[in-house]
N, C-alpha and C positions, 0 to 999 in steps of 0.2 A: 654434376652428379649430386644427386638423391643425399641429406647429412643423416645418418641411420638414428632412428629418435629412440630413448632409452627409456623402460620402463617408470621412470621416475616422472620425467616431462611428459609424459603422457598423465601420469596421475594427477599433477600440479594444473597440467591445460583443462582435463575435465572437473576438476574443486574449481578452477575460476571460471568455469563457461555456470557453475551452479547459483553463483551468485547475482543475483537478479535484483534492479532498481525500477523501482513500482511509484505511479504518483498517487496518491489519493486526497481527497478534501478529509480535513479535520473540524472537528467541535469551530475551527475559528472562521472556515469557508475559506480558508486561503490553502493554494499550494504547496504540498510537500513534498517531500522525497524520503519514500521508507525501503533505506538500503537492509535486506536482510541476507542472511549466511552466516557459515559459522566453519569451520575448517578448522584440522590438527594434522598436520604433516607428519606429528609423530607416532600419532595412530598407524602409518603408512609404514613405520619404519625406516622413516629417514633422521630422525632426529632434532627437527624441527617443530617449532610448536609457535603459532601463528595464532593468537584467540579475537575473531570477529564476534561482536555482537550486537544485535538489533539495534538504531536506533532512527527517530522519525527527525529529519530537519531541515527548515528554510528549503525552498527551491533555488533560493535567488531571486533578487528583487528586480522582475519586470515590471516596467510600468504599466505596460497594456495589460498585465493579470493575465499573460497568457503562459501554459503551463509547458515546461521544455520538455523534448522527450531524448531519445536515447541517440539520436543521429547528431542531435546539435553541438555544434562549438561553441555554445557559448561557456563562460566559464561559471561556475556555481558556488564556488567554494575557493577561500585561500586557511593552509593550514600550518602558521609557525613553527619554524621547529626550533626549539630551545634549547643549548647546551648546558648540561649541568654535570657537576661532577659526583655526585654520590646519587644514582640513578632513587636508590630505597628512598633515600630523605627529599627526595624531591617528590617522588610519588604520594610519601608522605603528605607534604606539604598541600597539594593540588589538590588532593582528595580530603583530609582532614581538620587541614584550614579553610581554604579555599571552597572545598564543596563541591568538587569536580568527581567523577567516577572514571573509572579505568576502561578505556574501550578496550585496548589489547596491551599485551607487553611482545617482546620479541628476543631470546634467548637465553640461555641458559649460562651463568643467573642473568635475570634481565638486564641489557645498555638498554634498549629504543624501546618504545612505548610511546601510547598517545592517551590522554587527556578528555573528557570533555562534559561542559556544561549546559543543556540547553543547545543553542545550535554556533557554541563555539565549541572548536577542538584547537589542541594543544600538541603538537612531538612532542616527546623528549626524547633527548638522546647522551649518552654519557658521553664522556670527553675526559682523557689525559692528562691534565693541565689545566692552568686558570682560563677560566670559560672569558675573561675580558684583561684585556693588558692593561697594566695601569696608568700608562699614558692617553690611550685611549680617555680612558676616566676622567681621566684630569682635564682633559683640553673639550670631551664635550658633555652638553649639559642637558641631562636626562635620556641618554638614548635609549631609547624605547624599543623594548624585545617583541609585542605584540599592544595592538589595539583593540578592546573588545566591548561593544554595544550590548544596550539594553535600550528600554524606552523610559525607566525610571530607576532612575539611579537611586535616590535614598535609602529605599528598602536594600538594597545589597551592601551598601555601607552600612548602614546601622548591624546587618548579617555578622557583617568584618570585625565592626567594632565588640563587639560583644562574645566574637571569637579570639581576642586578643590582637589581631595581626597588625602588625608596623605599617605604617603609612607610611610613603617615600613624600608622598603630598596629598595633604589633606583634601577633603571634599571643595570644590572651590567652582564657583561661574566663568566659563573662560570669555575674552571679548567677541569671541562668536556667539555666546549662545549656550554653548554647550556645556554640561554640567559634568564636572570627570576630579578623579582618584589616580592616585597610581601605588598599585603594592608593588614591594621590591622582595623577589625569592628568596633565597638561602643561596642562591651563586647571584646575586646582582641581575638577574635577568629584571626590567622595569616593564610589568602591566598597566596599561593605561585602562581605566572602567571607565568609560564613558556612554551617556545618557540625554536625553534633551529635556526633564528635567529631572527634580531632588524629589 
């Protein structure tokens, strides 16, 4: 038998059938992916308030530059989600220091929300309690909440430095290669910046 669908799920199913992933070439000739929409559940009268908005990023890196479309599996994106405990002062932090903007928040006042810069994004989500036990802490060494690329690291350090923000470790060449930072948030969450090169 037929599960009788309620006013509500009918609204929610046609807001997400509206939102449409489009590729187009950019100023750089490469691949993108410009997710647009925008939805407010609480416009609906449900009491919900969801804020999507535009933004163009990375396809995913294929090697043959061939551009995915909407059937494939393959995957395109991975999106950390980070616990912290004072949702404001973290939003703070992301956007203020850091240089991130707000893609959406989620509740009322907001827990969850997401982050992002260029074609990283970031969760957040509030949490209860200490976001890391301190054994944990103790016994390992640097555990890293997210990793996030660029192709030139210096200029975003020199950004950092001149924004004040604490280094967890400094700018430094590692034995691969690779040129990387790591900022530590206001909960111990550890960013790794890394670059190929300064």
């Amino acid at each position: 038998m037929r599960r009788p669908v309620d006013r509500r799920e009918r609204v929610l199913a046609r807001r997400r059938r509206r939102i449409r992933v489009r590729f187009r070439d950019t100023q750089f000739r490469r691949p993108r992916r410009l997710v647009q929409g925008a939805f407010q559940l609480s416009d609906s009268g449900f009491g919900v308030t969801v804020r999507l908005h535009p933004q163009i990023v990375p396809h995913g890196g294929r090697r043959d530059g061939s551009v995915l479309t909407m059937g494939s599996s393959e995957i395109v994106a991975a999106e950390p989600q980070l616990f912290v405990t004072d949702f404001e002062r973290a939003i703070g932090f992301y956007v203020d220091t850091l240089g991130f903007e707000v893609a959406f928040t989620y509740g009322e006042p907001p827990f969850y929300g997401q982050v992002r810069r260029g074609g990283a994004s970031l969760n957040l989500r509030k949490v209860n309690g200490p976001v890391y036990d301190g054994n944990f802490l103790a016994m390992e060494h640097d555990p890293l909440a997210a990793t996030l690329t660029t192709y030139k690291l210096g200029p975003l350090h020199d950004e950092y430095q001149a924004a004040d923000v604490v280094f967890h470790q400094p700018l430094q060449t590692e034995e691969w290669g690779s040129v990387t930072f790591i900022v530590k948030d206001p909960d111990g969450n550890l960013l790794l910046f890394s670059g190929a090169e300064a």
